[in-house]
C-alpha positions as CSV (number, residue, x, y, z in Angstrom):
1,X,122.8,78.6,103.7
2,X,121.1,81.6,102.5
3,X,121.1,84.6,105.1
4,X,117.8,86.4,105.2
5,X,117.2,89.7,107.2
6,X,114.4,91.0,109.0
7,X,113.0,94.4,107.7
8,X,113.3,97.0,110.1
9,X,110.7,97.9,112.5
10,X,108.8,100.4,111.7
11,X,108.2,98.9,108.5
12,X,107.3,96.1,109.7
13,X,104.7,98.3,111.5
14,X,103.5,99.2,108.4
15,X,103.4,95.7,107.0
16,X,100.5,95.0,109.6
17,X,99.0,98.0,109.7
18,X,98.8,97.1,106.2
19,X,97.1,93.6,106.8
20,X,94.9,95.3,109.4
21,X,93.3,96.7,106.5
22,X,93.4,94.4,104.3
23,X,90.2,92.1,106.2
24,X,88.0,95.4,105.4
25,X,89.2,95.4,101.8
26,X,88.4,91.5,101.2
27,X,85.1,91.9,102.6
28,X,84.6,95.1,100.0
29,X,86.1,92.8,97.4
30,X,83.1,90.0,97.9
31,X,80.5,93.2,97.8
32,X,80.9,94.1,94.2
33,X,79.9,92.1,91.3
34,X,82.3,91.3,88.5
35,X,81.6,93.1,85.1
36,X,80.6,92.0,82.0
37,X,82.7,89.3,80.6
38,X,81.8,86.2,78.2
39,X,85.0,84.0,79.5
40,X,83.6,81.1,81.1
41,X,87.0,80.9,83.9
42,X,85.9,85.0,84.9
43,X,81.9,84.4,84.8
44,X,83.1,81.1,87.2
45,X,84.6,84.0,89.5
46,X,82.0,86.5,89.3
47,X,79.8,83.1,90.3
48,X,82.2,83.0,93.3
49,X,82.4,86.3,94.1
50,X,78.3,86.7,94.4
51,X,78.3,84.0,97.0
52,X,80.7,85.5,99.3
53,X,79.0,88.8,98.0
54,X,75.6,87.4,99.6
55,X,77.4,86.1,102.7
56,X,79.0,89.0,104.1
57,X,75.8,91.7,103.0
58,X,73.3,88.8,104.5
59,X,75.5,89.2,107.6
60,X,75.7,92.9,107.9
61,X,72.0,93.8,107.2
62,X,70.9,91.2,109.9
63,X,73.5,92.6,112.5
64,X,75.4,89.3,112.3
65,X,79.3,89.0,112.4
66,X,81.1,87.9,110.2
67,X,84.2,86.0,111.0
68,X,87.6,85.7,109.2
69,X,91.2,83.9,109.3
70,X,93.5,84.5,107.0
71,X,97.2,84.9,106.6
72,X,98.8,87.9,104.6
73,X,102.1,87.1,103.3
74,X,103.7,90.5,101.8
75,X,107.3,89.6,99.8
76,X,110.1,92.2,99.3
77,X,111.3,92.5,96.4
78,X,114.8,92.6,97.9
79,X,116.0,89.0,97.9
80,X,117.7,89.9,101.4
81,X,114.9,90.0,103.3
82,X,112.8,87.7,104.7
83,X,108.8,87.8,103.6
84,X,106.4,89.3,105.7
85,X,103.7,86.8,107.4
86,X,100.9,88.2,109.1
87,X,98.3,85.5,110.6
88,X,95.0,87.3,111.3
89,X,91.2,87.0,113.1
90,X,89.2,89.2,112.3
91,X,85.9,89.9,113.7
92,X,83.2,92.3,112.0
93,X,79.7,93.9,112.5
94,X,78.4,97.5,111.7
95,X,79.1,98.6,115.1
96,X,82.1,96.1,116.6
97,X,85.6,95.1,115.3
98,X,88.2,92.7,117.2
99,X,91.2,92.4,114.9
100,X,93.7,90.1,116.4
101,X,97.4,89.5,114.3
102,X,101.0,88.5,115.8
103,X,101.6,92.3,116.7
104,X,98.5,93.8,117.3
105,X,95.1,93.2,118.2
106,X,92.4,96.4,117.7
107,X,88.9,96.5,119.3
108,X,86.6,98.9,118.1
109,X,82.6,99.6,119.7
110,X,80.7,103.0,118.4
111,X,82.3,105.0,120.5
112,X,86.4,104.4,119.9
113,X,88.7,101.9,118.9
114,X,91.7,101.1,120.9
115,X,94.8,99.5,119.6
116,X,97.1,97.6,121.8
117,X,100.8,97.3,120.2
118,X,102.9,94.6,122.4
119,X,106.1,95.1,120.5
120,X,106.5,99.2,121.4
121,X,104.7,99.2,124.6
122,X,101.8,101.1,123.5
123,X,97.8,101.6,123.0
124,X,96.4,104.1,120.6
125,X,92.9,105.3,121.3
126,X,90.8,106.9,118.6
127,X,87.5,107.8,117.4
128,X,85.6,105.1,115.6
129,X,85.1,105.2,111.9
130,X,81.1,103.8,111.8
131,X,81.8,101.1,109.5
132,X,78.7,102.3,106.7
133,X,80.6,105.7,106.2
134,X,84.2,103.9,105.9
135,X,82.9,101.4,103.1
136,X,80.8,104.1,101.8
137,X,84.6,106.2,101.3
138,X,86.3,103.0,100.4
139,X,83.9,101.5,97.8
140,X,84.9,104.0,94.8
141,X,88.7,103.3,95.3
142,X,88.2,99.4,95.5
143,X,84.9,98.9,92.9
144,X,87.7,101.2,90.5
145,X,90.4,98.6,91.4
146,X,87.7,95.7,91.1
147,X,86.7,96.8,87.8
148,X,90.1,97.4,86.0
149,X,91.2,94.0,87.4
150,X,88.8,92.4,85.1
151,X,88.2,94.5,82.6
152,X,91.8,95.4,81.7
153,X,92.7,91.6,82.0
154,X,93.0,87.9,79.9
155,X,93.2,84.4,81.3
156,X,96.3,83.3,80.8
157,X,96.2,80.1,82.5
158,X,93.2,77.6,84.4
159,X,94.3,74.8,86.0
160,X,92.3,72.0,88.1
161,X,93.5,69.9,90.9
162,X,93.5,68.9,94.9
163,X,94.7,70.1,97.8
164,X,96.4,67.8,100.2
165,X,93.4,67.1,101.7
166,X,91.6,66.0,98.4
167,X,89.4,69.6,98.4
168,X,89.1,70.0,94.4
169,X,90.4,73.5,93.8
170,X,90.8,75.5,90.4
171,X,93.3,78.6,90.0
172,X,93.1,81.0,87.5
173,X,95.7,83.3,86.6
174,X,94.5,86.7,85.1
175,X,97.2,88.6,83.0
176,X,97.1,92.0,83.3
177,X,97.0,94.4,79.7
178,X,99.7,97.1,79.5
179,X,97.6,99.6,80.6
180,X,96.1,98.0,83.6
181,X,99.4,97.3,85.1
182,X,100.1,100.5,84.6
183,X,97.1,102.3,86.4
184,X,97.1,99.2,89.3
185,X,101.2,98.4,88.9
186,X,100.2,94.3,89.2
187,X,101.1,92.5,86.4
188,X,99.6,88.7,87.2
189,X,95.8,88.2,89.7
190,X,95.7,85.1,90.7
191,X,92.6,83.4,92.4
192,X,92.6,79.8,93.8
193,X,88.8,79.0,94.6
194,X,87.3,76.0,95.6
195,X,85.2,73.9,93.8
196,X,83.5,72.5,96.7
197,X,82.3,75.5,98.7
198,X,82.4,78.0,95.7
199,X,83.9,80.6,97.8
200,X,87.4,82.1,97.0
201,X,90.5,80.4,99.1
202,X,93.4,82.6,97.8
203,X,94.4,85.9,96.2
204,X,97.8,86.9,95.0
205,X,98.6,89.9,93.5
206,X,101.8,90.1,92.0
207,X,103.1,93.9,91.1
208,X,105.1,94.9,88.2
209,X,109.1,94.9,88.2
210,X,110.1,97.9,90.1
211,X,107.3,96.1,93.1
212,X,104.5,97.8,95.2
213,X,106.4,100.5,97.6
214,X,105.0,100.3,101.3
215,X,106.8,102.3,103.5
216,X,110.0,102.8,101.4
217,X,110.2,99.2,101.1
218,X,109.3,97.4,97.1
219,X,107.5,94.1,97.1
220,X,107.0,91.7,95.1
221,X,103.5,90.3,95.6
222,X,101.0,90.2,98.4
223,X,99.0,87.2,98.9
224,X,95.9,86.7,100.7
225,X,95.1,83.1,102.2
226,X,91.6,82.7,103.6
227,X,91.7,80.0,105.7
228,X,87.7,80.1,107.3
229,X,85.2,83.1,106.6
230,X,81.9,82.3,108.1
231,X,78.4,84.4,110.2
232,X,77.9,83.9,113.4
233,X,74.9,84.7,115.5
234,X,75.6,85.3,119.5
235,X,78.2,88.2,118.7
236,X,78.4,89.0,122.7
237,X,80.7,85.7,123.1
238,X,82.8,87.7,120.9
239,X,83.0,91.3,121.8
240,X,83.8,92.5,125.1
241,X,81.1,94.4,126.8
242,X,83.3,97.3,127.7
243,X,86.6,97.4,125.7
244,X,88.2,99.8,128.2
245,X,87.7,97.7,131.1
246,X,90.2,95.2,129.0
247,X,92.8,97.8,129.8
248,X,91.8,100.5,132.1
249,X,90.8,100.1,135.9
250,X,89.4,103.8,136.0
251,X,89.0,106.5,133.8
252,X,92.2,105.9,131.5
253,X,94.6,104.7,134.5
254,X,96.0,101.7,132.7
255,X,95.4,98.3,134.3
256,X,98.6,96.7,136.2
257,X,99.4,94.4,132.7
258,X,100.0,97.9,130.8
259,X,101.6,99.5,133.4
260,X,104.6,100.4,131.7
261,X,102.5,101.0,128.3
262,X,102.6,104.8,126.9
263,X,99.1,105.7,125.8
264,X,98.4,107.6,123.0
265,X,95.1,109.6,122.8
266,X,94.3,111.0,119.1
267,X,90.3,111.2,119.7
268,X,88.8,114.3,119.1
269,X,87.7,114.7,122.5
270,X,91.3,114.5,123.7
271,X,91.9,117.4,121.6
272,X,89.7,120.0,122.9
């Protein structure tokens, strides 16, 4: 039987920090529209993409929330190691943010976010980001990545069938050119979309031969499976009304649960 090891911590640290991320970048993903293209299998995806595109900015601009779960599955390159699984929830408006995965959950209001890390005993207060000004930063990075992914990219294979269920699902593999896996370092895209809903139900990315490095550690792909994206309306059965009541009794004292927690303060406030 094949002997598989677990990466070492911190990297695995980095792993969900990684996939903490990663619900923000999806949602950026569905903002932008697809460029120009005269391939019926990418204008199928852009199609796609402009649903989930009207969802989440529908959501936002009415001060709904938008719910996600999805699972992140990050594979080293090294054949020795185990793969990476990350199951998250993920909660989103322009002023609130729960984030809940197997090693950290992150709640966020406009005035901080606080992270509470299980595994090293710890929670990890900071300023919020307000989440216009993060997207606003983060749009030209991703709508670049967006663009090259199609522009710089062929079909190279479309294939029609059923999940196990009997949903009717469609996967289309998008081969990168030499020169966009050279500025992106993914050679294959692959989207699995539904026929059914017309939103998008999976996205792997599978990096060129040396892998994506993370943390000193090469992988081989990510993959992002979106198990339920939806709005919902009465956000305050979602958020907490006072995130540092979850934790603190008073002031920062910690609460008799996170006794034995160290608390690390990196707000600007806690710097003066």
């Amino acid at each position: 039987m094949k002997e598989y090891k677990l990466l070492p911590n911190h990297n695995c640290i980095a792993m969900n920090n990684y996939a903490s991320k990663t619900f923000i970048i999806a949602i950026l993903l569905m903002s932008f529209n697809l460029v120009y293209s005269q391939d019926k299998n990418k204008e199928e995806l852009r199609t796609y993409y402009n649903k989930m595109k009207e969802l989440s900015q529908s959501a936002m601009k009415s001060d709904k929330t938008i719910y996600m779960d999805y699972v992140i599955v990050m594979a080293p390159l090294d054949k020795h190691y185990t793969p990476q699984k990350s199951s998250v929830k993920a909660w989103v408006n322009m002023t609130q943010t729960k984030f809940i995965n197997d090693h950290m959950s992150v709640y966020k209001d406009k005035k901080e976010a606080i992270t509470l890390l299980p595994d090293q005993k710890m929670i990890v207060l900071t300023d919020a980001v307000p989440m216009d000004k993060n997207a606003d930063k983060t749009n030209l990075f991703w709508n670049s990545v967006q663009d090259t992914i199609f522009t710089m990219s062929t079909v190279k294979q479309s294939t029609e069938f059923k999940s196990p269920a009997g949903e009717p699902l469609k996967k289309v593999i998008l081969q990168m050119t030499d020169k966009g896996e050279q500025l992106l370092h993914v050679r294959t895209a692959v989207f699995t979309i539904s026929e059914k809903t017309h939103l998008l139900k999976e996205i792997q990315l599978n990096y060129e031969p040396k892998g994506k490095n993370i943390n000193g550690v090469s992988f081989e792909y990510m993959d992002l499976i979106i198990n339920d994206m939806q709005v919902l309306d009465e956000k305050e059965k979602v958020f907490p009304k006072d995130i540092e009541k979850m934790f603190f009794s008073s002031g920062y004292t910690m609460k008799k649960e996170y006794a034995d927690y160290k608390l690390i303060d990196k707000r600007n406030i806690a710097k003066k």
